[in-house]
N, C-alpha and C positions, 0 to 999 in steps of 0.2 A: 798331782795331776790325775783326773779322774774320767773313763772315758764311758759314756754310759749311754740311755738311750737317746740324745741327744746329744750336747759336746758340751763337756762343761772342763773350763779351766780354773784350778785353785790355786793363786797367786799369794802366798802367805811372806811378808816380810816384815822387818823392824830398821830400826836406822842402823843395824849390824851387820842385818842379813838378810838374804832374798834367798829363797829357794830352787826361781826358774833360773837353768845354766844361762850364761853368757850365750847369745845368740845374732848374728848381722844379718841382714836382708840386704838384695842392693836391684838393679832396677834393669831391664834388658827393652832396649832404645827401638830393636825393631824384632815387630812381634814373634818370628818365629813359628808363622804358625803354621800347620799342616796341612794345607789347601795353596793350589796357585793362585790367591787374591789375596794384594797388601790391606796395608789399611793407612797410609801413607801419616806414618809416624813421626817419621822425619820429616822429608820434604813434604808439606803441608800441614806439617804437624808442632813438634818441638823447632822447629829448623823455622827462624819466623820471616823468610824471604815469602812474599804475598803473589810473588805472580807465578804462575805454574808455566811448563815448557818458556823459561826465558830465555836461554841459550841455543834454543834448537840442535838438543844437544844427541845425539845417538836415533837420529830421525832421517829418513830418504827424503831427499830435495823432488821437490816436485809433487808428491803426496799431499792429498787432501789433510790423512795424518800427521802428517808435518805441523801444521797447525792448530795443532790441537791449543784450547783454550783463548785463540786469536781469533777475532774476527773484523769483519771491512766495515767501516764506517761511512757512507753514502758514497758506494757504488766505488768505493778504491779497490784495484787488485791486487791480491797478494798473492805471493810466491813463495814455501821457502826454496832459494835457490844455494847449490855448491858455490862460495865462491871462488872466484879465480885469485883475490888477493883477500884470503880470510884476515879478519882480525888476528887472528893465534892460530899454530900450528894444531891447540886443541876443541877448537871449535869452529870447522871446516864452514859452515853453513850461517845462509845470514836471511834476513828479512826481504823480500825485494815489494816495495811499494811503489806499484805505477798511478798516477793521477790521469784521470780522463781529462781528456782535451776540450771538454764542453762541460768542465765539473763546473759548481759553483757551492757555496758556501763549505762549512767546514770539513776535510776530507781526511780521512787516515784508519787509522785502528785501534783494536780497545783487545783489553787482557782478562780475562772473567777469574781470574785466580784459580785455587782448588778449592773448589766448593764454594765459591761467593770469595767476598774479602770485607774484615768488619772494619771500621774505622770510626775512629773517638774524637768529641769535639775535644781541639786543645792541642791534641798529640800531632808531633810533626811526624812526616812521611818522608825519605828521604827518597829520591829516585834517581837513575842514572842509566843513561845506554852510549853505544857507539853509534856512529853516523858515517857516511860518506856516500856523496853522488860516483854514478858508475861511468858517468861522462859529463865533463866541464859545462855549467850555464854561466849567464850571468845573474841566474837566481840570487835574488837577497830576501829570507822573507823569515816570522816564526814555526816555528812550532810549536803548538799549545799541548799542553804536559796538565792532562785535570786528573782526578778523581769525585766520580760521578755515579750514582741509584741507578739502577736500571731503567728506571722510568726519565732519566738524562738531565737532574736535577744537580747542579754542581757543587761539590763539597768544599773543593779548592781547587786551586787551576797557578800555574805561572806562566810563561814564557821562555823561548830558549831561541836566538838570533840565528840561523842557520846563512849560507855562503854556495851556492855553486859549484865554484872553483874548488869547495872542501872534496878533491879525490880519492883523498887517505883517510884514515878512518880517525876519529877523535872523540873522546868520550866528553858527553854532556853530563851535570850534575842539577839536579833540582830539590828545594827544599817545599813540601806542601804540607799547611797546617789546615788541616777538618774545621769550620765554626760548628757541625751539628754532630751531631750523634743519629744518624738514622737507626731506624728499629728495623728497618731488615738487612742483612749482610748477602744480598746480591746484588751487591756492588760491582763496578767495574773500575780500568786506569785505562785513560785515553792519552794518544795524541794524534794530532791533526794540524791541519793547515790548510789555508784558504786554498780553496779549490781553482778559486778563478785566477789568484797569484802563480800558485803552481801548477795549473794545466799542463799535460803533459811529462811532465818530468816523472822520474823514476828515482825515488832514493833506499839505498840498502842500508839496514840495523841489525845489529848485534848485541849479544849481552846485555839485553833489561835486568834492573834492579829495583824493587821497590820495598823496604824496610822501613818497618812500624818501631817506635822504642824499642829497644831489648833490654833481659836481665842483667841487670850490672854494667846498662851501657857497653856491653860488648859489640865491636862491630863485629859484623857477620854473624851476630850470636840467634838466641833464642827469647820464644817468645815468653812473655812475661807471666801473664794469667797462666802456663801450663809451667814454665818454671817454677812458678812461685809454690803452686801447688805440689809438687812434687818437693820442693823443699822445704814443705811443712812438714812431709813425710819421714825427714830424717834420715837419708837412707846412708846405708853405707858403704855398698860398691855401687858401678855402673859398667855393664858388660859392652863391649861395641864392636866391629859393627853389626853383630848380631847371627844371627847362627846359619843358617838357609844362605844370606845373604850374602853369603861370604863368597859364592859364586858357582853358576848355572856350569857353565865351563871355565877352560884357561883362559878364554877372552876375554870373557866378562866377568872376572875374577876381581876382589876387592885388592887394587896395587897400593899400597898406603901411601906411598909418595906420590903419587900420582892426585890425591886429595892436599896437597900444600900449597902454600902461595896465591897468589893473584886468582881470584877466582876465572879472569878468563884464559889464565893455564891447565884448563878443570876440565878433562873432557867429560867426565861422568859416564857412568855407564847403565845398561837394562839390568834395572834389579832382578833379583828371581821371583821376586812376586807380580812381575807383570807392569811397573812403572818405572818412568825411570829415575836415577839416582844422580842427584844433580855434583854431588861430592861437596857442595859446598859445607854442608857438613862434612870435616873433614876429622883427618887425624888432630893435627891443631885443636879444632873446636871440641872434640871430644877431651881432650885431655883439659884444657882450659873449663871446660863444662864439670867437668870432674873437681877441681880446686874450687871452683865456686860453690859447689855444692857441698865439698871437703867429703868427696866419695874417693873409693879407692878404686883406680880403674881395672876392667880385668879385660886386654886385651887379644882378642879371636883374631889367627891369622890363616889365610888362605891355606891348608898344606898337601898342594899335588892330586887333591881330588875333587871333580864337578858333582853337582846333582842328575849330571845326565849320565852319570856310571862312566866318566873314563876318566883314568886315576896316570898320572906320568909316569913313565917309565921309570925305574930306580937310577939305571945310566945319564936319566934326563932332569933329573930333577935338583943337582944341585944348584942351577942358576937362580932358583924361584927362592933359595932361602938366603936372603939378605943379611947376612951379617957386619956386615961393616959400621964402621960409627963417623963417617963423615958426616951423617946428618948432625953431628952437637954444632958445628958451624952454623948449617942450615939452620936449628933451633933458633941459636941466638941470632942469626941475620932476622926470623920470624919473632925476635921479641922476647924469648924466652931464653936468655941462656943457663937456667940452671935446669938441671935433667928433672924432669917429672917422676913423680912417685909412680912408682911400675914394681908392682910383685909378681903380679899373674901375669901369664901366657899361654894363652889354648891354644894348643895345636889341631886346628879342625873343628868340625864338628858332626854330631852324630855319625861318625864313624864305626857304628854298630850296624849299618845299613852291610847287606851281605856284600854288595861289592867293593865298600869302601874297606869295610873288615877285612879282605883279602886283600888288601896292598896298604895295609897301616903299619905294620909291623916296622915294612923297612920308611915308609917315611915317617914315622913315628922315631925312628933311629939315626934316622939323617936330616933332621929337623934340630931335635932335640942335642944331638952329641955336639953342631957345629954350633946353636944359640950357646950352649951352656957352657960350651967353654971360653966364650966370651962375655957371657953374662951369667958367672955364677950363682949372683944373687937369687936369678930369675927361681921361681916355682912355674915349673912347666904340666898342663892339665890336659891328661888323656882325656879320649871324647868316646872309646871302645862302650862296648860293658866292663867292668871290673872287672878286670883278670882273666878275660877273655876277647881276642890272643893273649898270651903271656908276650907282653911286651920288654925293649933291653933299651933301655936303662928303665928298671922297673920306678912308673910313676910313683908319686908322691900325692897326687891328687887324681879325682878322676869326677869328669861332668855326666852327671845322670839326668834324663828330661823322661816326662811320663804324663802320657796326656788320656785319660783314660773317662771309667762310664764315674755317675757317683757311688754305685755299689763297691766297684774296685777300690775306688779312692777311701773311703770310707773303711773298707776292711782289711786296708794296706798300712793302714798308722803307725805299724809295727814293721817295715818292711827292714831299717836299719838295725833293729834291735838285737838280732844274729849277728850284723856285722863283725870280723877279727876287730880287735884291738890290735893292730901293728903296726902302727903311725900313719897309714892310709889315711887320707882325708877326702869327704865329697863334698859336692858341694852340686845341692838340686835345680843344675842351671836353667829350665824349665818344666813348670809342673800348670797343670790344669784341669778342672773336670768341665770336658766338652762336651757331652753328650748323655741321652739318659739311657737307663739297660737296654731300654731297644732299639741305641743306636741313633736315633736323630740328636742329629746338634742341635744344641744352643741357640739360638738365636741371641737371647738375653740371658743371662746366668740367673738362676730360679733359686730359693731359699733351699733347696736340695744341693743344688748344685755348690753353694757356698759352704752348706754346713758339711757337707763332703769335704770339699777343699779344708774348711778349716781342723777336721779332724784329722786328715791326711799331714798336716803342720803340726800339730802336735807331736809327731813323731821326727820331727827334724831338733824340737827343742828337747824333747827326751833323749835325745843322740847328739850332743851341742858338740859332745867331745870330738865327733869324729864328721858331722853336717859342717863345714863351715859357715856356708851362706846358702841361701834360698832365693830364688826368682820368679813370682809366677808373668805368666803370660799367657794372653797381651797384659805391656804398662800403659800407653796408649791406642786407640786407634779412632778413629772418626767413623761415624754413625753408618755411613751409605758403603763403605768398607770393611767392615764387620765378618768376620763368620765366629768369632763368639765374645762374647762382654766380658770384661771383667768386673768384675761386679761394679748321724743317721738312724734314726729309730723312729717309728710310724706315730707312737704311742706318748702320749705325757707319763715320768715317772718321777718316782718322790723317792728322794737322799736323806740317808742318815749320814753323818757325819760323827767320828769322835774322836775328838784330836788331843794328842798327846803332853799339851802346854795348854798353856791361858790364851786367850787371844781377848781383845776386845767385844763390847755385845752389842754393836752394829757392826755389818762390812756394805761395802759397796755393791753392787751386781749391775752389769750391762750385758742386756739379752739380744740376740740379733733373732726373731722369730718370724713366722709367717706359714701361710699356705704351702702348699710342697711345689705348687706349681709358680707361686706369684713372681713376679721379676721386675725390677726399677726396670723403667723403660725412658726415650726421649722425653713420651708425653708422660708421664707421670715415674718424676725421677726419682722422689722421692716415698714412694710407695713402703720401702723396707727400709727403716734405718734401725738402727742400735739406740737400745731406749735403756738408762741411769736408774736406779734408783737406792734403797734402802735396805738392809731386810735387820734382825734380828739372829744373832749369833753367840757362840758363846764356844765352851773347849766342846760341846755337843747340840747338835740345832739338828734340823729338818730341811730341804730344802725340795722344790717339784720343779725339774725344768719340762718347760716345752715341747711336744714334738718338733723336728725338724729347729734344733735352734742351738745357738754356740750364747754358752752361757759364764761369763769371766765374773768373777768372785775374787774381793779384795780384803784379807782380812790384816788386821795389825795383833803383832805379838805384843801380848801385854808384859 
């Protein structure tokens, strides 16, 4: 491996032997990034449930914000109100739709998704919510359940027979198939009801549902087009539920059981990026997401300290660490009764922050002493700096994240190379080059900024022995949520090359080059790719890479 004025990797193998170490990558679900703006990766994102705030879930009754993403369909009012007989003890709050007493034709509400919603001709839609009047009619009429263009063009539509008398809340189910494929995805989901049938009446809803196919026909699962893609990728862990996210305070802290079961047992909570977190992605679905993808999961648990600097007392903190294993019952009652592959376990994360670094010590030791001696198989991963507190029971692993300019990253390739040799293992659970030497971020990651990064990876596969795994981020994020994409030497220079065996006299080369400044963008995505081709080789050749450009070289031993 050679690192020069550009990045060039030499990949020399035969059907014996390869030269680059053994090396995993694995994938981190939510982005982590270092500003208060998500990029809603989950919910909206992998997570393939289409309507946004369905639950009205972690929302004040009564607030215009309540409603986010709802709106009134000819002159209905909506409310969210507290109710007095919720659906679930975990989702206190419900729909209230009054009909004007002088309405006439179709009246109700429509759902804008996140960000639009796409829908396929062909593909069914599955939809479902709860229902109930808050005072007895003798109402008998539909509701009409479509998906509809913004412009009110119907894509599919059913029916659902509603009742009056219905007091108590009862979940409806509806199946809707698309005939078109429209070309725009600001799309909506409606339902409604004759205006002049229901004048006056007032009916409250709960827990909307609407789900497009998923991968692997998982219900509740994910969506297809972002699964699929990602497991072209191959990867080999999946970190969850993500590092920041793990929680703002004790409140709003990620509770893992608290994400099981019946989605409308799901209170969800305020993420720390600012949206909320529906839980439907849950512990289940991450683990399940994990075996389809045949990733190893490496599970981040909340331990006793907020991003708002206050960490629990050491007196206070044994209730927060769950050791018991009554959940294997709960698994199998969930479908699953054989235990899930689980090696890793973080405790925390970026616990190098000054305040959190001063009270890790002990919950780093009261974390750690009551898991493992219940689960000794476990490998438990400090989130400090290295060795800095010296921590008891001295880790085994430790999470490093480094989010830096591309001069750093670039001149850091070597940062593991000093590391001891003493069974210590890291593993770079976030890295990125965000910004340029003077400091402005990213908008879109720049042929600089990539060839930075990939220089800075080179030194994780030089170090295989003791890097386990690598994660950059963000793995996703959606366009209008952004603060940086995912996707050094000025100069073009010329390689001598003279290698010690015979090699064949063509290799392969894939160059990823460009301007220092150019960057794939929405409109024009494809701007920078990685171009194949040819060259001429031998045990001694020549070779000129690019400025600004990561250059992989595939030679066979003859």
């Amino acid at each position: 491996m050679i690192l020069l004025v550009g990045f060039i990797v030499v990949s020399i193998g035969s059907a014996l032997s390869q030269t680059t170490s053994w090396f995993r990558f694995y994938l981190v679900p939510f982005l982590i990034l270092n500003r208060t703006r998500g990029s809603n990766s989950g919910d909206g994102g992998l997570y393939a449930e289409l309507l946004q705030n369905r639950a009205f879930q972690q929302v004040t009754a009564g607030t215009s914000a309540a409603l986010k993403a709802w709106y009134s369909v000819n002159d209905a009012l909506l409310t969210v109100v507290a109710e007095t007989e919720p659906v679930s003890s975990a989702l206190p709050n419900a729909l209230n739709v009054t009909v004007a007493s002088d309405a006439t034709g179709p009246v109700g509400f429509g759902n804008t998704g996140y960000f639009g919603m796409k829908f396929t001709a062909g593909n069914t839609y599955n939809a479902s919510f709860y229902y109930r009047f808050p005072e007895r009619s003798d109402f008998v009429g539909e509701l009409d359940v479509s998906l509809q263009t913004s412009e009110g063009n119907v894509l599919a539509s059913a029916s659902v027979l509603v009742s009056g008398d219905q007091t108590s809340w009862k979940q409806v189910f509806v199946s809707l198939t698309s005939d078109i494929t429209p070309d725009a995805t600001d799309n909506v989901f409606l339902v409604t009801t004759d205006g002049t049938a229901a004048s006056g009446l007032t009916i409250n809803f709960a827990m909307f549902s609407l789900f497009p196919p998923t991968f692997n026909n998982r219900k509740n699962g994910m969506r297809i087009d972002i699964a699929e893609t990602l497991q072209a990728m191959k990867p080999s862990f999946f970190r969850f539920p993500g590092g920041n996210n793990l929680g703002q305070n004790t409140a709003s802290r990620w509770v893992w059981n608290a994400t099981l079961g019946h989605l409308v047992d799901r209170p969800g909570r305020l993420g720390d990026w600012g949206y909320i977190n529906t839980d439907g992605l849950g512990l289940l679905e991450y683990l399940l997401w994990c075996e389809d993808l045949e990733m190893e999961p490496i599970m981040a648990v909340w331990a006793g300290y907020g991003l708002g600097g206050q960490s629990i007392a050491e007196d206070d903190l044994e209730p927060y660490i769950q050791t018991t294993n009554d959940y294997a019952a709960r698994r199998a009652e969930l479908g699953h009764p054989e235990p899930f592959k689980l090696t890793y376990v973080e405790i925390g994360n970026e616990d190098f922050v000054t305040a959190a670094a001063r009270t890790y010590g002990y919950r780093w030791n009261l974390y750690v002493t009551a898991l493992q001696s219940e689960f000794p198989n476990l490998h438990f991963i400090a989130t400090t700096f290295p060795f800095n507190p010296i921590l008891d029971p001295t880790p085994t692993e430790y999470d490093v994240h480094v989010y830096q300019s591309s001069t750093w990253m670039s001149e850091n390739s070597f940062y593991y190379d000093d590391f001891q040799r003493n069974g210590t293992k890291y593993f770079e659970g976030e890295y990125a080059t965000t910004k340029s030497d003077q400091g402005s971020t990213f908008q879109y990651s720049t042929v600089e900024a990539a060839t930075a990064d990939a220089v800075f990876m080179t030194g994780f596969e030089r170090n295989a022995d003791i890097v386990f795994a690598a994660s950059y981020a963000p793995l996703l994020q959606h366009n209008s949520q952004a603060d940086w994409v995912i996707n050094r030497n000025d100069n073009a220079t010329d390689v001598t090359f003279q290698l010690p065996f015979n090699v064949s006299n063509a290799a392969a080369v894939t160059v990823l080059t460009g301007a220092k400044t150019s960057a794939n963008t929405p409109s024009d995505p494809d701007l920078i790719l990685p171009q194949t081709s040819s060259i001429s080789t031998g045990s001694a050749f020549d070779y000129s890479a690019p400025a600004f450009s990561v250059n992989v070289l595939v030679l066979n031993i003859e």
